[in-house]
Every structure is written in structure tokens, then in C-alpha cells.
N, C-alpha and C positions, 0 to 999 in steps of 0.2 A: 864456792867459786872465787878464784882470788880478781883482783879488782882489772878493769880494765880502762882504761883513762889515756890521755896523753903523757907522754913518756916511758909509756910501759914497755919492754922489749919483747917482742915475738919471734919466732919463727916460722920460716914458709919453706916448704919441701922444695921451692922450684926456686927460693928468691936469698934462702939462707934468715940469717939473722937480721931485722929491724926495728924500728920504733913509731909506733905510733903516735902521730900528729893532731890525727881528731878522731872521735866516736861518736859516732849518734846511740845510746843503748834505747831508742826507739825502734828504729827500723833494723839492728844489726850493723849497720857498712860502718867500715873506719876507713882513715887514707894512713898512710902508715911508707915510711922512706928508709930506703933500702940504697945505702951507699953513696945514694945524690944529694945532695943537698938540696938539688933546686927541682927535683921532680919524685914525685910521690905517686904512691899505686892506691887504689882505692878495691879495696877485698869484704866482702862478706863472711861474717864468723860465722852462717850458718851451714854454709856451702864451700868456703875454700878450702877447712883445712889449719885453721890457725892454729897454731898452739904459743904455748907460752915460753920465756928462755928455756925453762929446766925440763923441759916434755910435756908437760900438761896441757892435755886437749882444753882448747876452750870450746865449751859447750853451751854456745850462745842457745842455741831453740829447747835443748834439753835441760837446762838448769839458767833460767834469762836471768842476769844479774838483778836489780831494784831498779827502775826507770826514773822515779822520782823518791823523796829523800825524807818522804812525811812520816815514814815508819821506823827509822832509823830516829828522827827526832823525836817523835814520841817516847823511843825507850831513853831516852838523854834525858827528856823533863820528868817520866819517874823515874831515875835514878836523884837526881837531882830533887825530887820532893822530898824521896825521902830522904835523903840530907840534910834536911829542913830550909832549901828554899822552895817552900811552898808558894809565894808571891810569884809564879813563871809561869806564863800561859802562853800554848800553842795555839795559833787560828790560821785556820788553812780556806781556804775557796778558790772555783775555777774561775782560769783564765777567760774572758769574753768568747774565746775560741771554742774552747772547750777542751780539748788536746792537754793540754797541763794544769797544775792544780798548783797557786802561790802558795807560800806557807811565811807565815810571820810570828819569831817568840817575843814575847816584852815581857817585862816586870813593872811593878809597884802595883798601883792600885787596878783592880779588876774592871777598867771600863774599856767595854769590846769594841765598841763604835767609837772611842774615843782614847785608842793607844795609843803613849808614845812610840814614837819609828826613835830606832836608835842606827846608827849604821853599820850595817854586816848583819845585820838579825835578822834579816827577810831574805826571799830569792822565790826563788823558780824553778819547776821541775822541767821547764822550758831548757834551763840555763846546767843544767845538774846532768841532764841525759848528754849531753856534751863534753861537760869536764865534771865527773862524781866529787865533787870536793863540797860541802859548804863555804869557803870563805874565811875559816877563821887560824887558817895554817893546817888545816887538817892534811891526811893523806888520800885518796882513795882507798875506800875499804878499810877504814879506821876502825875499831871497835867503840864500844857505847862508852866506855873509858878513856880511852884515847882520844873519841870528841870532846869530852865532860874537858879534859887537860887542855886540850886547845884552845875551847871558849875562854876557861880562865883566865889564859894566858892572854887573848887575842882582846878582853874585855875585862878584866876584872872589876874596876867601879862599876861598871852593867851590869856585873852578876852579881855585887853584893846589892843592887838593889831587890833583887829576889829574896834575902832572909826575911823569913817571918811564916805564920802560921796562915794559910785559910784551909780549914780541913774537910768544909763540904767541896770545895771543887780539887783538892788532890783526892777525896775517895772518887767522884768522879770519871778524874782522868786514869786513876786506877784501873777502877771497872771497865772504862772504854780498850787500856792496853789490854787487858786479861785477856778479852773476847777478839780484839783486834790483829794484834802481833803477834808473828812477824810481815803477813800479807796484805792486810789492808789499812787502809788509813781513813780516817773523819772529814767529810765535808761540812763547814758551817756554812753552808750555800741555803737561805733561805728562799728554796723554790716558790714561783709563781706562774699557776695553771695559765694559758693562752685568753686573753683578755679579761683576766682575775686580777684579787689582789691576793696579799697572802695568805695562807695556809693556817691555820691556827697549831700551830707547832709539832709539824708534821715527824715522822722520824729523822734522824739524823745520818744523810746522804754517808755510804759508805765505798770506798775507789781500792781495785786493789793495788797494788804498787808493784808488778810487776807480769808482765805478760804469760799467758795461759793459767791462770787462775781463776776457776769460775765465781760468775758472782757473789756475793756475800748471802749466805742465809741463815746467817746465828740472827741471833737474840737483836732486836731494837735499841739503839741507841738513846738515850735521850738527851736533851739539851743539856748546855752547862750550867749550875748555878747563876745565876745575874738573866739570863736571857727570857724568864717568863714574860717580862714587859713591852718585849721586843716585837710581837706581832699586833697591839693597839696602836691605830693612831697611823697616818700616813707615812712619818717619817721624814718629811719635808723642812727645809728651814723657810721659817716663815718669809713671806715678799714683802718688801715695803710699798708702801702705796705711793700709785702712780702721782706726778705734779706734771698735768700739763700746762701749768702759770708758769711753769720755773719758780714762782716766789716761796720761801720757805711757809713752812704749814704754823699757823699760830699756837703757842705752844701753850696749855691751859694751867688759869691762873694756882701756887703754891696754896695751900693750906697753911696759915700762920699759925703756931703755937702758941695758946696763951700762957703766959707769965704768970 
């Protein structure tokens, strides 16, 4: 199915030739302006009718485009392992809502709770069902090459911090693409039962990426390299202790070095 986004040119049997202004590829509806400038129609690609400039039915219910973009980046970061930037990690979790699922890549060292954000390297499947682009000059409906070209382009000091080898977490993300793509994507969402704490490393949440897909029932996922530590221990950053004097707390006395 070719891409559908803002800007794309369609056609309507009753409205002729326009363009669409927004998309939701959640629910279907785009608003889409036909000759006005200042007033736009709002259509359903499951029911109007749309097609595309050259004839092509769009088949929003029988072929739904990707609603969110986790599957498309997954095949970006192996392509890109195996090129040998191995140092690129995908971490994706939902939204509080639950509706959409963030996704975040970073490079250099493998600390998950403790990535650098760099900008343009994160988003939202919130923000993506809207306008399919990632952010980095890409097109809607890019191929996994054509993204791989734009990040370069849109970051390259960012992506050279990716060289380098770690070869237990690209087999890994290997095995996760095998099983996973093109339909579903990884949640690193560390669930917690209704007044529990955590799970001791349950399998690894799987969403699929685009509507009428039944749930996932391959093979379990397991965590990534670095995460076994992750379910001891609260997680909490320590509180300092409370002063109700106001006066600073006596600080005890150094240990002197003998000479």
C-alpha cells in the first residue's frame, strides 16, 4: 500500500482531484481540500471511496497501513548492526494511556535507564499515526534504506557514535526481528500485577503494529542483554533525611592518614 500522509494527492468520484491535510491511520478519517483553500472535507478511507492520483484504491480496512513506526525501526537497527554499528539500541514502552507506544534509539554505551536523549531520536506512535514520517527528512513510506540515508544525513555525529561491536545484544535483536517482522513490535514495559511489585522477568510484551492482526503467539521473547539486574531492588533514588532544625546535619569527623 503506498503511503498515506499529508500532502499526498487523492481522488474522489464526486470531489475530483485533492490533498490531504491530516490522517489519523488510527481510526481511518483524513480531512483532505479540494480546491479551497480555507475549507476542507473530512472522508473515511474505509467507506468513501478514496483512491489515489494514478487509480489506486486505497484499502484502508483491507490492507491498514503500520499505525505506529516500531517495526519499521526495528528493521533500520538490523540493517544497521549489521554494518557494524552494533552500539544502537531500540527501547520502546507505552504511553500512560495506553493507545500508543514511545519508541527511543540511542547509541554508545548500553545503559537502558540511563540513555542519552539526543534530538530527533525519539517520538510517538501518538505523533506518527498523524504525519508517518520519523523526523529525520524521511518520506512517508520510505524503505529501510531510505530511512538508514536520512538518519545519516539528518545526524551523522549521532550515528557514528553507534560503531563498535556488542555482539550478545545484536544476536538478540536479531532473534527478536526473525520472530517479530513485519507485524509486531517489543514492549520493554516492565509490567506490575494490581498492588504487586515486579514480576521477575516476565516475557517480553509483544503489540502488533497495525490493525486486524491477531495477537502474537510465536515463541517468547526474552529480555535484552543488561536487563537481568533490573527487577532487584526498588528502583528508587534514595531521599535525604529529613532537618526539621533547619541546621546543617554535623558531618563526621575524616580519618587522617598516617605519614
Amino acid at each position: 500500500m503506498k503511503a498515506v500522509a499529508p500532502g499526498t494527492v487523492i481522488f474522489h468520484r464526486h470531489r475530483g482531484y485533492g490533498v490531504i491535510t491530516h490522517v489519523n491511520l488510527l481510526t481511518g478519517w483524513i480531512s483532505a481540500r479540494f480546491g479551497s483553500e480555507s475549507r476542507t472535507l473530512d472522508l473515511n478511507l474505509s467507506s468513501d471511496e478514496v483512491q489515489h492520483a494514478d487509480g489506486e484504491p486505497i484499502l484502508f480496512r483491507r490492507a491498514p497501513p503500520d499505525r505506529m513506526p516500531h517495526a519499521r525501526l526495528m528493521a533500520v537497527v538490523r540493517e544497521l548492526h549489521q554494518a557494524g554499528y552494533q552500539k544502537l539500541y531500540l527501547y520502546s514502552w507505552p504511553k500512560p494511556s495506553g493507545l500508543h507506544w514511545r519508541w527511543h534509539i540511542f547509541t554508545g554505551p548500553r545503559t537502558w535507564m540511563q540513555r542519552t536523549w539526543r534530538e530527533g531520536w525519539y517520538g510517538s506512535g501518538a505523533e506518527y499515526n498523524n504525519n508517518p514520517v520519523m523526523g529525520w527528512g524521511d518520506t512517508p513510506g520510505a524503505t529501510t534504506d531510505e530511512l538508514i540515508h536520512a538518519l545519516a544525513r539528518f545526524d551523522p555525529q549521532g550515528l557514528a557514535q553507534a560503531l563498535g561491536r556488542d555482539e550478545d545484544h545484536t544476536a538478540w535483536f536479531a532473534q527478536a526481528c526473525e520472530v517479530l517482522l513485519p507485524g509486531y513490535m517489543y514492549s520493554l514495559n516492565m509490567e506490575r500485577p494490581a498492588g504487586g511489585g515486579l514480576v521477575e522477568a516476565p516475557p517480553v510484551p509483544v503489540v502488533p503494529v497495525r490493525a486486524g492482526l491477531k495477537p502474537y503467539a510465536g515463541p517468547d521473547i526474552g529480555w535484552p542483554p543488561g536487563w537481568a539486574g533490573l527487577w532487584t531492588g526498588t528502583h528508587v533514588m534514595p531521599a535525604r533525611k529529613i532537618s526539621l532544625s533547619g541546621e546543617p546535619e554535623p558531618q563526621p569527623p575524616r580519618e587522617q592518614s598516617l605519614r
